[in-house]
N, C-alpha and C positions, 0 to 999 in steps of 0.2 A: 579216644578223647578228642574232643571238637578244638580242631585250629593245631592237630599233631599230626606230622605223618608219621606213614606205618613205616618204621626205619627197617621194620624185620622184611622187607620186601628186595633191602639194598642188598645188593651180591658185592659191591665194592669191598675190597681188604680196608678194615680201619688199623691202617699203620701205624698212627700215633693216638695214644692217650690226649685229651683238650680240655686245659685246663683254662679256663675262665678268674680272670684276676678282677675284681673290680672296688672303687672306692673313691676316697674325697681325691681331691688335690694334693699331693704334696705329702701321701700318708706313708710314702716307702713302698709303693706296688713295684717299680721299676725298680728299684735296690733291693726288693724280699726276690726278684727270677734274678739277679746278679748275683744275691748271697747262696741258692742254687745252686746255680751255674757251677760256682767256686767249690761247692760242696763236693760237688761230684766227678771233678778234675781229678783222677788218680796218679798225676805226677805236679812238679814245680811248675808255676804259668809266669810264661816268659810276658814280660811287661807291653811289649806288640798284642798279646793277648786279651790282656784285661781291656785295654784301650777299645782294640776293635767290638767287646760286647759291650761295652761302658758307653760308646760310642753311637752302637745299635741300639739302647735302649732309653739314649738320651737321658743318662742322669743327671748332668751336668759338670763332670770331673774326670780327670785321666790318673795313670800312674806315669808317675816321673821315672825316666832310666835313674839306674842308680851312679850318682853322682854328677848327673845334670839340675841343676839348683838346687844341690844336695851336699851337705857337710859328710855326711855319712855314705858306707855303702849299701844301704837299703833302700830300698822303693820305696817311694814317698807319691803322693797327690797333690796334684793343681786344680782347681776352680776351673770351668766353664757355664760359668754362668749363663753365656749367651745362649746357650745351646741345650739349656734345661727343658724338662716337661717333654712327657707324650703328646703330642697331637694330635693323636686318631688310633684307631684299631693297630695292632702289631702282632704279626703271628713270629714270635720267637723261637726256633727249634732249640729245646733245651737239653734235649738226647735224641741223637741219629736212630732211627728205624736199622735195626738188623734181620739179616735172614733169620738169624733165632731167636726176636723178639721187639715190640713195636720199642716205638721213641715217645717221646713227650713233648709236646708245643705248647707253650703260655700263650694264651688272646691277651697281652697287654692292651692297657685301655686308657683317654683320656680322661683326668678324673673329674668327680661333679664339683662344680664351683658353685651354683647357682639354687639345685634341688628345686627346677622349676620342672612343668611338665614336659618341653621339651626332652630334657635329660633324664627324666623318667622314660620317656618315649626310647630313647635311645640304647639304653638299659635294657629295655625287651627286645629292643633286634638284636642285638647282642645276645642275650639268652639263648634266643629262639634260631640263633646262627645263620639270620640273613641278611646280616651286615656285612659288607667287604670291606675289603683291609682299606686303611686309610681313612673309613669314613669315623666321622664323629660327632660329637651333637651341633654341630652347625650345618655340617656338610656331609648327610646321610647318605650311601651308594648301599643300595639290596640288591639281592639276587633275586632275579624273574626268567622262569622259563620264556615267554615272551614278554617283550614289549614292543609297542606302539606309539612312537614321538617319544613322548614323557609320560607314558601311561602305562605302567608296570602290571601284566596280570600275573598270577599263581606264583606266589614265591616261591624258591626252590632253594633246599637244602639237602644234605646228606647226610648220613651217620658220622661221614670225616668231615663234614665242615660245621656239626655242630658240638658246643661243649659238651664235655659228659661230666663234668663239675663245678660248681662256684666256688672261689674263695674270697669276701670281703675282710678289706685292709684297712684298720681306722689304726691312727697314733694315740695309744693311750696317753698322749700324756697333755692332749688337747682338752679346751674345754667343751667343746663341741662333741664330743662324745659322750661327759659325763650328761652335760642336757638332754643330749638322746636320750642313754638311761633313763633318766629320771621323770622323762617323758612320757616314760610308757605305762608308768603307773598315775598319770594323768592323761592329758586328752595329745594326743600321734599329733593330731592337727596345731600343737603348741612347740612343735619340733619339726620343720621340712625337711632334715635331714632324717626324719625316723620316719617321715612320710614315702621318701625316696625308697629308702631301704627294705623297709615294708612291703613296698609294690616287689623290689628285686626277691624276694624273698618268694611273696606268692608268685611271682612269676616264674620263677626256676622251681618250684616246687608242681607247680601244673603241669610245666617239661618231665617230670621226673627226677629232676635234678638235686642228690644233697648242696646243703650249704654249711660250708663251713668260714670260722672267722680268725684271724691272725690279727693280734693288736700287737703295734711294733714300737719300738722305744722302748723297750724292756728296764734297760739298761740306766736311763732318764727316769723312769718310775725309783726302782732302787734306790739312787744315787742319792734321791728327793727323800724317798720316806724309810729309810734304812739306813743306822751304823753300822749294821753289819759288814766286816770285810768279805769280799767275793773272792774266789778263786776256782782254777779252772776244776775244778772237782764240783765245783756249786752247779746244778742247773738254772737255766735262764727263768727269772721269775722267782727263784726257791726262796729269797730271803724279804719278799713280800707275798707271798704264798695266801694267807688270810685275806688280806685285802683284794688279792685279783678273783681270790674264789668268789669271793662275794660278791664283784663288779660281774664275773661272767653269769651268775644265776642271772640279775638285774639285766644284762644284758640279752638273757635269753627269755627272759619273759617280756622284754622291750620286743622283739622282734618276734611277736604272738609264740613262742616257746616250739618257732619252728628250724629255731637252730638250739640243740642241745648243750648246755656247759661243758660237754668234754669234746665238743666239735667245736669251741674257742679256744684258737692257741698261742701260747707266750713268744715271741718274735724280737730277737735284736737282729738286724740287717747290717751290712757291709754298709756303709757310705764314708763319706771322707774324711768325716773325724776319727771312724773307728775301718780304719783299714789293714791293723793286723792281725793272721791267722789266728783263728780265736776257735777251738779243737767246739766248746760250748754250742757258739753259735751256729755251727754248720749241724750240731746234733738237733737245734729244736728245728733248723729248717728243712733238716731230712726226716725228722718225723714226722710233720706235715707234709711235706710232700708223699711219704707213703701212703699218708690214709687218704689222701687226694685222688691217687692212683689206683688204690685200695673199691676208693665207690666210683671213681669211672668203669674201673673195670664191670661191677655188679650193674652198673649203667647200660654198659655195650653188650657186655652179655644177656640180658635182657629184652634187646632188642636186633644183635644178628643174631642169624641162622646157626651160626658155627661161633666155635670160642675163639675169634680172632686175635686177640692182642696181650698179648705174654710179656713184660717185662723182666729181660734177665739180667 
């Protein structure tokens, strides 16, 4: 395929699964790899813990020790507002590579504000995995086998330095999404945000790449359009179930019907209103992440020589 390299040429070990996070502003990308993260701790996280990835991921909030501005003795959360938002690319290791099987790294991402062609532009480096960390859509850095001054020839990439999945992150509970929607059964060009997306879409699809979509605020949809009481036995989503089936078809024929309705998933994220152990939550965020996992792997495989990267 024109403008793809042959990855099957690379002998490099791909040690980690690369998962590609991308979306608006402010939609929970950085809180859906901390709900993660949380998921897949197999013991109690000491409160130094959460801070130091809360921290790296610039969500904007710590955990309080317990019984420092605290009645209780529970961990509780503070605001840092100051310190909110991604800036730029962020390779997250979300599971250490073992001898008996690879890890998994989030490419966190600055999200689109603007859905100019800029950030379209920036979107495809991203994709195409010759953006380096840090850059963003102000301040683009690619990788070039050479350069000359400021004149970047042959960009270069590898098997490990590019995604082997997408996942966009919209808040359903914005309006900005339902226009998308509704966009796409009129004219794309009456939505910049479905124009954006669009492009991400065919552009990770010419890579090879599935896409898949997590809309988050589960929990805020509910609360809005359901009496239903929830409990931990309810899955996330279940007691508006009708309603979201029908937004993810809409959704998937908005996005030329190259993300399938069962490749959009129901999402409540960790953040600071809702930061206790919730058994729910961590369940829809580790089924998405399997099937994430799931088509990186059909990804890599595809393209090394040998079955490199085993998740056990």
């Amino acid at each position: 395929m024109e403008g793809v390299p042959d990855l099957r040429t690379s002998r490099q070990p791909c040690n980690f699964f690369n998962l590609l996070v991308l979306g608006p502003t402010g939609a929970g990308k950085s809180s859906l790899i901390y709900t993660w993260w949380r998921a897949l701790q197999a013991q109690d996280i000491l409160p130094e813990d959460h801070n130091g990835v809360l921290a790296e991921l610039s969500v904007g909030w710590s955990v309080i020790e317990p019984g420092e501005n605290s009645a209780s003795n529970a961990p509780t959360r503070k605001l840092l507002r100051a310190h909110h938002g991604t800036k730029g690319l962020r390779v997250f290791e979300l599971l250490s590579a073992r001898p008996d099987g690879a890890g998994i790294c989030v490419h966190d991402t600055k999200g689109q504000q603007f859905y100019d062609s800029r950030e379209s532009k920036h979107a495809s480096s991203l994709i195409r995995g010759v953006a380096m960390e840090g850059s963003n859509q102000e301040h683009e850095n690619l990788r070039y086998w050479l350069k000359i001054g400021n004149l970047g020839l042959f960009q270069k990439r590898t098997l490990a330095d590019t995604p082997h999945v997408v996942v966009l992150v919209f808040d359903i509970t914005l309006r900005s999404l339902q226009k998308m929607v509704r966009a796409g059964g009129q004219s794309p060009a009456s939505s910049p945000h479905l124009m954006v997306y669009n492009n991400v879409v065919r552009q990770a699809r010419l890579e090879g790449l599935e896409v898949f979509v997590a809309l988050t605020h589960m929990d805020a949809l509910e609360a809005a359009q359901s009496d239903d009481a929830r409990d931990r036995e309810t899955r996330v989503g279940e007691t508006v179930s009708t309603v979201v089936a029908d937004l993810k078809v809409a959704l998937s024929e908005a996005l030329d019907n190259q993300v399938p309705p069962e490749n959009i998933n129901l999402i409540e994220n960790y953040r600071v209103d809702k930061h206790g152990e919730d058994p729910r939550v961590e369940l829809a965020a580790l089924e998405l992440l399997e099937a994430l996992v799931s088509s990186g792997e059909s990804f890599i495989a595809a393209r090394a020589p040998d079955p490199l990267c085993i998740v056990s």
